[in-house]
C-alpha positions, 0 to 999 in steps of 0.5 A: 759687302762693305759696311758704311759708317758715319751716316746720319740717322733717318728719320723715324718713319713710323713717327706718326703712329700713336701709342696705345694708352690703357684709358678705356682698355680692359685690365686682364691681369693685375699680376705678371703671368707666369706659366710652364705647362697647359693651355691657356687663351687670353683676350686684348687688353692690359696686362700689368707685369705682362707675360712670362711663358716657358716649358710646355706651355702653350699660348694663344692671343685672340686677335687685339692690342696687347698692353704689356705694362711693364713686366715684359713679354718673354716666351721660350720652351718648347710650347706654341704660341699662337698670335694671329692678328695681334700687335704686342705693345712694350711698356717696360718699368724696369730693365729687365721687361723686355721682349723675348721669343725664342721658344722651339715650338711652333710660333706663329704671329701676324698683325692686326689686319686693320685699323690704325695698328695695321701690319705692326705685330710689335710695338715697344714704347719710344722712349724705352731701350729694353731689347726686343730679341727674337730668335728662331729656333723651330717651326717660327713664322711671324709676319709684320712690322717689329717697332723699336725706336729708341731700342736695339732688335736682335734677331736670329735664325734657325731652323727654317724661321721666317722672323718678320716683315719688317724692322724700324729700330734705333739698332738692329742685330742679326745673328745665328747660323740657321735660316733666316726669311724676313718676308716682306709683304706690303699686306703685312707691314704697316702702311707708310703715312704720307701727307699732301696739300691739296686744294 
C-alpha cells in the first residue's frame, strides 16, 4: 500500500501513565549482570547497570517491576528467557543502554496482569531515545504493550514469532523475512484512560 507522509503526530496515548521511580524499591544489584551459561532467577526491584545475558544462559524474572537504571537490558544467545507477569522499565545513562532481545531460545514474556503497569511488558523512559530491538529468531512469543515515546522500536520476525501486543513509539521499524504475529488482545494491552465529567 501507499505510504502517507506529512501527517501530524498523535498524541501519546499512554501519557497518563506514570514512571516508576526507585523510592521504596528494592535495590537487587548495585552492578551490571553479566551471565553466559547456568540459570539464574531474579526478583522485581532496581538494577543498576541492568542485564546483560548471552550464550546459554538462562533467565527467569518473577513477576514485577524491573528498574533497569542504566546499563540497559539486552538478552541474546541460545538460552530461555522466562518473564511472566513482568514490566521491564528502560532508564538509560548512556548511549548504549538499550533494550535488546534476540536471542534463539525459547523466550516468553507477558505483562503484569493488574495494577496501574497492567498489559505494558516494556516501558523506556520518555525523554531517552535508546533503541528498543527486539527480533525474533526461535520459539519467541511475548505479549503486551511495548512503550517508547521519545525512541525508535525495531521489531523483527522470525521463525514462528509472536513479538508484542501492541507498539507506542516515536518510530517504529519492522523488518525480517520470517514470521511475524503481533497478537493484539485487549487482556494483554495496557488499558486506555479516558476522562469523563460527571455530575
Amino acid at each position: 500500500g501507499d505510504v502517507n507522509y506529512g501527517t501530524e503526530p498523535q498524541p501519546d496515548p499512554l501519557r497518563n501513565i506514570p514512571e516508576p521511580t526507585t523510592s521504596g524499591m528494592p535495590t537487587q544489584s548495585n552492578s551490571p549482570i553479566h551471565f553466559s551459561n547456568g540459570n539464574r532467577t531474579y526478583s522485581p526491584g532496581r538494577y543498576r547497570g541492568g542485564f546483560s545475558v548471552s550464550g546459554k544462559g538462562n533467565l527467569t524474572l518473577l513477576p514485577g517491576v524491573y528498574y533497569m537504571d542504566g546499563g540497559g537490558f539486552s538478552f541474546s544467545g541460545q538460552g530461555s528467557l522466562v518473564a511472566e507477569g513482568v514490566m521491564i522499565f528502560n532508564a538509560p545513562t548512556g548511549p548504549s543502554h538499550n533494550v535488546d532481545i534476540s536471542g534463539s531460545g525459547a523466550i516468553t514474556m507477558s505483562p503484569p496482569t493488574s495494577g496501574i503497569y497492567k498489559g505494558l511488558t516494556l516501558f523506556q523512559a520518555r525523554s531517552a531515545t535508546n533503541d528498543l530491538s527486539i527480533s525474533g529468531g526461535g520459539a519467541m512469543d511475548i505479549a503486551g504493550t511495548f512503550y517508547a515515546a521519545n525512541a525508535t522500536l525495531k521489531v523483527s520476525g522470525g521463525g514462528d514469532s509472536v513479538i508484542g501486543s501492541q507498539y507506542v513509539s516515536r518510530y517504529l521499524e519492522i523488518v525480517g523475512n520470517g514470521g511475524l504475529t503481533i497478537d493484539y488482545d485487549p487482556d494483554q494491552v495496557i488499558p486506555r484512560r479516558t476522562l469523563h465529567l460527571v455530575e
